[in-house]
VOBA-1610 file (N, C-alpha, C; in pm, whole numbers, padded with zeros to 5 digits, always signed):
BEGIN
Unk+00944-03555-13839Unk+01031-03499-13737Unk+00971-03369-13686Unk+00965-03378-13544Unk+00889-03212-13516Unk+00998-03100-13515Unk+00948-02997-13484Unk+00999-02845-13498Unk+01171-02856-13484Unk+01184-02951-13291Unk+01309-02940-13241Unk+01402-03008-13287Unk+01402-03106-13392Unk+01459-03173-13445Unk+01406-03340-13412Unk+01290-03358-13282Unk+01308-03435-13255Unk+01217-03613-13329Unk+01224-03703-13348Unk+01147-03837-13426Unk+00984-03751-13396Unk+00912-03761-13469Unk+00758-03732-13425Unk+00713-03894-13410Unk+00585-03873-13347Unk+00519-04029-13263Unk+00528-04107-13389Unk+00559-04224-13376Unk+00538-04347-13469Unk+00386-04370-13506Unk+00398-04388-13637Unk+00270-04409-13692Unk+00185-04541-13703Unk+00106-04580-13739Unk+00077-04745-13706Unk+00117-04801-13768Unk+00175-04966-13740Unk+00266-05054-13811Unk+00442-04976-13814Unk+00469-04867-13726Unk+00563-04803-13775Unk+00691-04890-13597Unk+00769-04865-13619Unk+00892-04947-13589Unk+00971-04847-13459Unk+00903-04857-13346Unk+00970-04745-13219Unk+01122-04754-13239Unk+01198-04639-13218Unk+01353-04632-13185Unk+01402-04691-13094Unk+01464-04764-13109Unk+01554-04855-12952Unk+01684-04766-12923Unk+01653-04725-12781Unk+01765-04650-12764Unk+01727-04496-12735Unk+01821-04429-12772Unk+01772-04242-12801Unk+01831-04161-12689Unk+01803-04050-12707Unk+01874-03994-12604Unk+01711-03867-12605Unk+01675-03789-12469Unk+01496-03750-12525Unk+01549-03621-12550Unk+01461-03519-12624Unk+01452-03411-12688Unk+01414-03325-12549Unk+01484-03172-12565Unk+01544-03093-12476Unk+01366-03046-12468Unk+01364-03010-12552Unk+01155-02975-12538Unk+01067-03086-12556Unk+01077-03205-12559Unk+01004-03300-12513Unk+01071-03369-12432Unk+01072-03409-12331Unk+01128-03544-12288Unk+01100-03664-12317Unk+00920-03662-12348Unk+00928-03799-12377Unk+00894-03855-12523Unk+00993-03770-12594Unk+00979-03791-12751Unk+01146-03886-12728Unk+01200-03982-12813Unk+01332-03970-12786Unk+01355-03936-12964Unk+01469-03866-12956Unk+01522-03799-13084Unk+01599-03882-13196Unk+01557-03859-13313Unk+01590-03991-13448Unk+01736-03984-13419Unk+01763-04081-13450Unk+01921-04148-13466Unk+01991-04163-13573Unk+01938-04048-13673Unk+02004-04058-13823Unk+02005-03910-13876Unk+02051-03932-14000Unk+02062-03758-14053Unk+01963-03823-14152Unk+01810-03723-14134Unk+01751-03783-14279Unk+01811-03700-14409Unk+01805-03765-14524Unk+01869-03812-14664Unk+01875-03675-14734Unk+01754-03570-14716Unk+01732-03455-14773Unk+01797-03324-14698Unk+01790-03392-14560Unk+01922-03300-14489Unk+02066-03297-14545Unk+02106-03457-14566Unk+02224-03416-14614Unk+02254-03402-14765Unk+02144-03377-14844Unk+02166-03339-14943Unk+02107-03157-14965Unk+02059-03114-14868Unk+02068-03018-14874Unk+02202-02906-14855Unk+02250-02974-14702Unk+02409-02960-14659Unk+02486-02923-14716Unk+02524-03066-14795Unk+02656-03087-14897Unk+02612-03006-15028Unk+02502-03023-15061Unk+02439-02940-15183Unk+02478-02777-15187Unk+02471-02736-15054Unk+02481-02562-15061Unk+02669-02581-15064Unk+02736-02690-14979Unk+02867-02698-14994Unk+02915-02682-15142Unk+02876-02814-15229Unk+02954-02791-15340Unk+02900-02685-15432Unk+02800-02578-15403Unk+02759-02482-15482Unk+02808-02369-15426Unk+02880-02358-15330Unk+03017-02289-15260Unk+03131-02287-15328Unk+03186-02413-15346Unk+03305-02448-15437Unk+03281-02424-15593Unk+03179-02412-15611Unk+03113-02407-15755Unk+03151-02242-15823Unk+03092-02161-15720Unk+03147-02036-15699Unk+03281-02021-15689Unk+03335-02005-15630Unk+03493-02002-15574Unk+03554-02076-15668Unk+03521-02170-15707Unk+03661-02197-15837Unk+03642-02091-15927Unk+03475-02083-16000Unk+03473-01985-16092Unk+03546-01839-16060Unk+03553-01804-15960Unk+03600-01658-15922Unk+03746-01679-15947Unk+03763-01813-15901Unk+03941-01859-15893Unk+04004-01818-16043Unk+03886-01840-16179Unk+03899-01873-16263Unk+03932-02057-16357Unk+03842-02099-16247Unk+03857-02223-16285Unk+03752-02282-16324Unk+03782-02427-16363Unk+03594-02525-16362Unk+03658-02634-16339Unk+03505-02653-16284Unk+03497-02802-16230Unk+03567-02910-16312Unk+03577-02883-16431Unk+03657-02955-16523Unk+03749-03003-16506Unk+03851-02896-16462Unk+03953-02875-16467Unk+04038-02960-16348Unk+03935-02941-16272Unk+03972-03040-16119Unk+03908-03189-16131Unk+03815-03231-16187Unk+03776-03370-16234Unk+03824-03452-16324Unk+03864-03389-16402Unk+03939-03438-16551Unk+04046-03536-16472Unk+04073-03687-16534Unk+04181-03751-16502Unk+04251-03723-16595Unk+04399-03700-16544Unk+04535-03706-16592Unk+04594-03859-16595Unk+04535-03970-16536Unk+04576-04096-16572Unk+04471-04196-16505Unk+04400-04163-16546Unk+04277-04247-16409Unk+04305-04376-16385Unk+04371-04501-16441Unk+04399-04571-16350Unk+04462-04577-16238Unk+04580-04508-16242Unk+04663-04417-16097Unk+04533-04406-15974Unk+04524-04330-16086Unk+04395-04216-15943Unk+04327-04282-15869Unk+04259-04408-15966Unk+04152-04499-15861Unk+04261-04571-15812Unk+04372-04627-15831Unk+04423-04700-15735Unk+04469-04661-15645Unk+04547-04527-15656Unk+04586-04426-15506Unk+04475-04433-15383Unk+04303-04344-15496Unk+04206-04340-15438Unk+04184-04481-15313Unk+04173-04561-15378Unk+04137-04714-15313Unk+04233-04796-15254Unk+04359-04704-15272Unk+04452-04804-15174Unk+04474-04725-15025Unk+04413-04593-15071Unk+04459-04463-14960Unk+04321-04519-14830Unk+04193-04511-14955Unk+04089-04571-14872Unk+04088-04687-14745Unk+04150-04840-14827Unk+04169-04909-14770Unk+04267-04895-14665Unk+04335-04834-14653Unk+04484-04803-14589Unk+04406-04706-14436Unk+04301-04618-14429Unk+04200-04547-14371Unk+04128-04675-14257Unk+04069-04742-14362Unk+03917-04818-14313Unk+04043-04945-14223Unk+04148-04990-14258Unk+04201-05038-14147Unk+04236-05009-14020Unk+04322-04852-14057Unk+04368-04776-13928Unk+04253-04775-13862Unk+04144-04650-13866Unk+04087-04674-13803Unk+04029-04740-13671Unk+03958-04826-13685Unk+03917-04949-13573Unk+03990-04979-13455Unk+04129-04970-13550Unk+04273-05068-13479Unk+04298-04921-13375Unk+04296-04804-13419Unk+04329-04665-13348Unk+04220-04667-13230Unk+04094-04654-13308Unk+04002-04600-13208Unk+03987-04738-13123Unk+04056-04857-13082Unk+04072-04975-12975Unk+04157-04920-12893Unk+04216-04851-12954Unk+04388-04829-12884Unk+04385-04648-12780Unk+04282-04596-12844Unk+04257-04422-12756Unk+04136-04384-12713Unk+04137-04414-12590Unk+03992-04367-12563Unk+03920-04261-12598Unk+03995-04122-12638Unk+03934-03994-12727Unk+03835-04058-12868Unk+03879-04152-12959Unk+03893-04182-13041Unk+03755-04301-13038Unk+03727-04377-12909Unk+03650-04444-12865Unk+03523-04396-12815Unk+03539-04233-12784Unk+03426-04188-12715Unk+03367-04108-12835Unk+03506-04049-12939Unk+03460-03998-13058Unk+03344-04107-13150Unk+03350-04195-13154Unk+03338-04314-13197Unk+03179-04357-13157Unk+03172-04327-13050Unk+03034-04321-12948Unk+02977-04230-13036Unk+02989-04089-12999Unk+02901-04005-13064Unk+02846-04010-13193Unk+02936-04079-13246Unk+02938-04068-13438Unk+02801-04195-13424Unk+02775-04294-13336Unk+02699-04451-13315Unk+02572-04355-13265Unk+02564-04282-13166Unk+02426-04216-13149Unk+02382-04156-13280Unk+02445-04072-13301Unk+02391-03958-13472Unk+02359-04043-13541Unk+02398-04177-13565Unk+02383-04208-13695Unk+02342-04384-13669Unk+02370-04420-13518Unk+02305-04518-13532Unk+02169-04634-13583Unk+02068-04515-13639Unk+01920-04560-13690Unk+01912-04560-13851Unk+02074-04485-13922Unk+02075-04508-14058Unk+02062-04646-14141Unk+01999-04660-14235Unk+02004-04775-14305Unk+02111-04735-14397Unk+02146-04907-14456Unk+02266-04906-14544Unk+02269-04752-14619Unk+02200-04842-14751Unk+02172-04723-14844Unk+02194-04556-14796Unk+02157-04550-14737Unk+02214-04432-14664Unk+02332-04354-14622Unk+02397-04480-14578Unk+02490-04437-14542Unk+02588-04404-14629Unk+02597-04474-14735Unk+02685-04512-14906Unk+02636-04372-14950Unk+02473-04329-14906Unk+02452-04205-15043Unk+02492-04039-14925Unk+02540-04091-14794Unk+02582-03971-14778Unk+02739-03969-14734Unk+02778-04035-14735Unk+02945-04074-14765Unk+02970-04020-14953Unk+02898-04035-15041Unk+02940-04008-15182Unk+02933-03866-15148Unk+02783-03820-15113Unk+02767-03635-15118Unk+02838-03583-15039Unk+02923-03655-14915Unk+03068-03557-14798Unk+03151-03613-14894Unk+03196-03719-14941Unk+03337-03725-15061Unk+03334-03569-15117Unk+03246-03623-15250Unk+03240-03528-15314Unk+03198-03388-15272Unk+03152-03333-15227Unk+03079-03200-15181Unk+03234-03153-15118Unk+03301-03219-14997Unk+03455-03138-14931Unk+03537-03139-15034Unk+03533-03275-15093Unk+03702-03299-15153Unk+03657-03173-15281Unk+03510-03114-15335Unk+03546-03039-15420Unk+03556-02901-15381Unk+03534-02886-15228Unk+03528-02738-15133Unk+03727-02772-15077Unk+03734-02846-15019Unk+03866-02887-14975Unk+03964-02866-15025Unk+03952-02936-15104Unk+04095-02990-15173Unk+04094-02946-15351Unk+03958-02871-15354Unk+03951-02830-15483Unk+03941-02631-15471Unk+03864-02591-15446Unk+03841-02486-15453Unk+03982-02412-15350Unk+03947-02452-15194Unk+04020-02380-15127Unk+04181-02358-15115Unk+04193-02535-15156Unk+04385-02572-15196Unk+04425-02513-15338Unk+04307-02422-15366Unk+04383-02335-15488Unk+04345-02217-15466Unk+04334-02174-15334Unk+04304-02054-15274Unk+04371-02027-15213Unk+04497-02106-15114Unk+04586-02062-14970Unk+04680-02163-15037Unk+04749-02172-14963Unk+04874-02249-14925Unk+04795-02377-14901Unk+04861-02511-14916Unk+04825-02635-14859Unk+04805-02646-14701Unk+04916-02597-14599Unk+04942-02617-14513Unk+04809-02514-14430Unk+04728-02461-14513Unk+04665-02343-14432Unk+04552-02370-14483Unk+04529-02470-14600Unk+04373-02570-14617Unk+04341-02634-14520Unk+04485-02720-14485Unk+04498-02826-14364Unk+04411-02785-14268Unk+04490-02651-14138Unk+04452-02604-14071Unk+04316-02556-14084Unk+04249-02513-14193Unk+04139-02456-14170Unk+04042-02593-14161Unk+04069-02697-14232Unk+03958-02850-14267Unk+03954-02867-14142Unk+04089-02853-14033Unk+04088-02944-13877Unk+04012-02873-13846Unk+04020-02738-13820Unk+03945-02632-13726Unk+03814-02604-13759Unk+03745-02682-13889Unk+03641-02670-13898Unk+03564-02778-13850Unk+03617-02877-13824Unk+03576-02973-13711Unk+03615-02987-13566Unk+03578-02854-13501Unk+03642-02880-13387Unk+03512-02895-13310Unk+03587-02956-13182Unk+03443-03011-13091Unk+03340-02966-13037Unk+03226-03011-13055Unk+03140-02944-13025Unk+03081-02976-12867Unk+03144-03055-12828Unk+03185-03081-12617Unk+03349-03189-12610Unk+03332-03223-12501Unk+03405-03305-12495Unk+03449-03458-12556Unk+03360-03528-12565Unk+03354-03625-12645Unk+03394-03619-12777Unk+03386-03492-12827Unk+03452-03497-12942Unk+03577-03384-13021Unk+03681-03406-12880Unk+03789-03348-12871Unk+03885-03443-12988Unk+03887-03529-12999Unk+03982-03606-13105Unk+03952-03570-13229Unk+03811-03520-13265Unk+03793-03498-13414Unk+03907-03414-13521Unk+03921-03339-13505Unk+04018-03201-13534Unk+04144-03282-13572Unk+04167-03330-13482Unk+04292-03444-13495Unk+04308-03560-13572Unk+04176-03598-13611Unk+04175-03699-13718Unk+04142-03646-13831Unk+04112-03527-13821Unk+04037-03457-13959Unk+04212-03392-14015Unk+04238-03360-13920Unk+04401-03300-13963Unk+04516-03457-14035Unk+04460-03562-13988Unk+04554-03682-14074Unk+04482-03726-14156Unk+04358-03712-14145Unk+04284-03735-14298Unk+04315-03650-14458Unk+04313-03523-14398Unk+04334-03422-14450Unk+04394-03420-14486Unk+04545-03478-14468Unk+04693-03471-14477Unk+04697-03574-14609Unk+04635-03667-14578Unk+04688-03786-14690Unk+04597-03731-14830Unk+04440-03699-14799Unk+04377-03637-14894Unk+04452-03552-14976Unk+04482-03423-14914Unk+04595-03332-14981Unk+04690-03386-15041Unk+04795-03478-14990Unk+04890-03537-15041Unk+04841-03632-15199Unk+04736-03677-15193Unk+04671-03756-15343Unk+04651-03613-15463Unk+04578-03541-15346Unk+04573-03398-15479Unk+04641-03362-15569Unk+04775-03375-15477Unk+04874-03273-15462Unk+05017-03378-15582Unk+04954-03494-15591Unk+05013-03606-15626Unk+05004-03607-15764Unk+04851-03657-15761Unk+04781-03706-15880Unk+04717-03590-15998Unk+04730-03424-15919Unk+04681-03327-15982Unk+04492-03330-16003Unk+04484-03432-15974Unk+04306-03391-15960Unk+04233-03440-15835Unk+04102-03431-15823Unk+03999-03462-15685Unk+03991-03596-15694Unk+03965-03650-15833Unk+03956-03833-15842Unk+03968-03925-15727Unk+04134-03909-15667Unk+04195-04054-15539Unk+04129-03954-15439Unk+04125-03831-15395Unk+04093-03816-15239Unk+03944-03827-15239Unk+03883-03804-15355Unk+03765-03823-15333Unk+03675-04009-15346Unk+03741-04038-15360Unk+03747-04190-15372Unk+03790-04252-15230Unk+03921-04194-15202Unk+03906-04232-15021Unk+03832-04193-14915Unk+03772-04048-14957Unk+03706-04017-14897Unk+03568-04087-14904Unk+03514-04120-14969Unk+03384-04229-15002Unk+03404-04355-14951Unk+03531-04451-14975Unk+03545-04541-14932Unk+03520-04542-14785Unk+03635-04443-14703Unk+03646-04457-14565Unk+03562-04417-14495Unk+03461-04344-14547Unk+03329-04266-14464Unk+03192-04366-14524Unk+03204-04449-14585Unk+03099-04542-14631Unk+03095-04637-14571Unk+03258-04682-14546Unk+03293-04854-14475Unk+03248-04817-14314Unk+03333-04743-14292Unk+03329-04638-14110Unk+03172-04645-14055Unk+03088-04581-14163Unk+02980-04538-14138Unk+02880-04645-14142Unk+02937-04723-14222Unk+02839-04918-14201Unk+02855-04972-14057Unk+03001-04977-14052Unk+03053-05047-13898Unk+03002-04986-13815Unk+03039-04837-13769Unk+02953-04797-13690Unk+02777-04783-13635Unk+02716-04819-13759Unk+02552-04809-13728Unk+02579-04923-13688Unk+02588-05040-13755Unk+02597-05172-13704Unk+02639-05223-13575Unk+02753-05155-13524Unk+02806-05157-13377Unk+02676-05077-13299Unk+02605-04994-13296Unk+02574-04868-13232Unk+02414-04884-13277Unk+02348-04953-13331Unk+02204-05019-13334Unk+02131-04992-13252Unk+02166-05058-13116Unk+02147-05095-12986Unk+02191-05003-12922Unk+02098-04865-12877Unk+02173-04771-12751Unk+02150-04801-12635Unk+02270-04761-12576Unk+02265-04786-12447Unk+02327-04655-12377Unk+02272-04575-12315Unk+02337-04520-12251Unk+02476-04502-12121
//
């Protein structure tokens, strides 16, 4: 990848990008269609070593927020909250065009990911927020003022992705509510993996093929 972020030239035997949108300092580079793997483990990595901090200051450990209090509960909350997600979804974003164009953007970024990929950076955003989220910070404020801060930290970065904030605020909501339920990270972080793993398959798969 060069300097600007953008794919560097394909190498021989190597597989051109279909699609792309071109790089602001090249034009005729067109720019990768994925988050590579060490990006987002760098990301989420400085994330949960954020929360890592901040509980300790809280006076807490990681323990303390991982530990199941009944773990069969938890994974089934986790996986029914999930499934309950990966349906809405689809059926929503058919039904709102915000939600459809949101939907777009998420198919460019990430349209060139392979599977594997997508599963190993859906586990590191589970885990890395739900232990900044719903672990560190929901024992820092009020619930209702975690909420607000998770939406507003996804707010749009143009137009196309004016709905985010808004789905991050009902995601958020049910996440919190498992926390807040079950007493540990276990179910939200489990839906959170589920619904950003399943989401994130469908979408490369839909979004392969760019088209402007």
């Amino acid at each position: 990848m060069s300097s600007d972020g953008s794919a560097a030239s394909p190498g021989p035997g190597a597989q051109p990008a279909t699609g792309g949108r071109p790089s602001a300092v090249q034009p005729e580079v067109k720019l990768e269609r994925r988050v590579p793997p060490f990006y987002g483990l760098f990301f989420y990595g400085f994330l949960f070593s954020v929360a890592w901090v901040w509980t300790t200051g809280l006076g807490m450990s990681a323990r303390q927020l991982w530990m199941p209090r009944n773990l069969a509960l938890e994974i089934a909350v986790g996986l029914g909250a999930g499934l309950v997600l990966v349906v809405v979804t689809p059926w929503a974003t058919a039904g709102l065009r915000s939600l459809r164009e949101l939907e777009r953007e998420f198919g460019w970024i990430l349209g060139q990911q392979r599977a594997w990929e997508c599963v190993y950076l859906a586990i590191l955003s589970g885990v890395a927020e739900e232990f900044f989220f719903r672990g560190a910070m929901l024992h820092a404020m009020k619930p209702w003022m975690a909420l607000v801060v998770f939406a507003c930290l996804h707010w749009p970065i143009n137009a196309q992705w004016r709905a985010w904030p808004f789905t991050a605020l009902l995601a958020g909501t049910v996440l919190t509510a498992e926390q807040m339920w079950t007493g540990t990270l276990i179910a939200p972080t489990l839906t959170h993996v589920m619904a950003n793993a399943v989401n994130m398959l469908r979408i490369t798969r839909k979004y392969r093929e760019w088209k402007e």
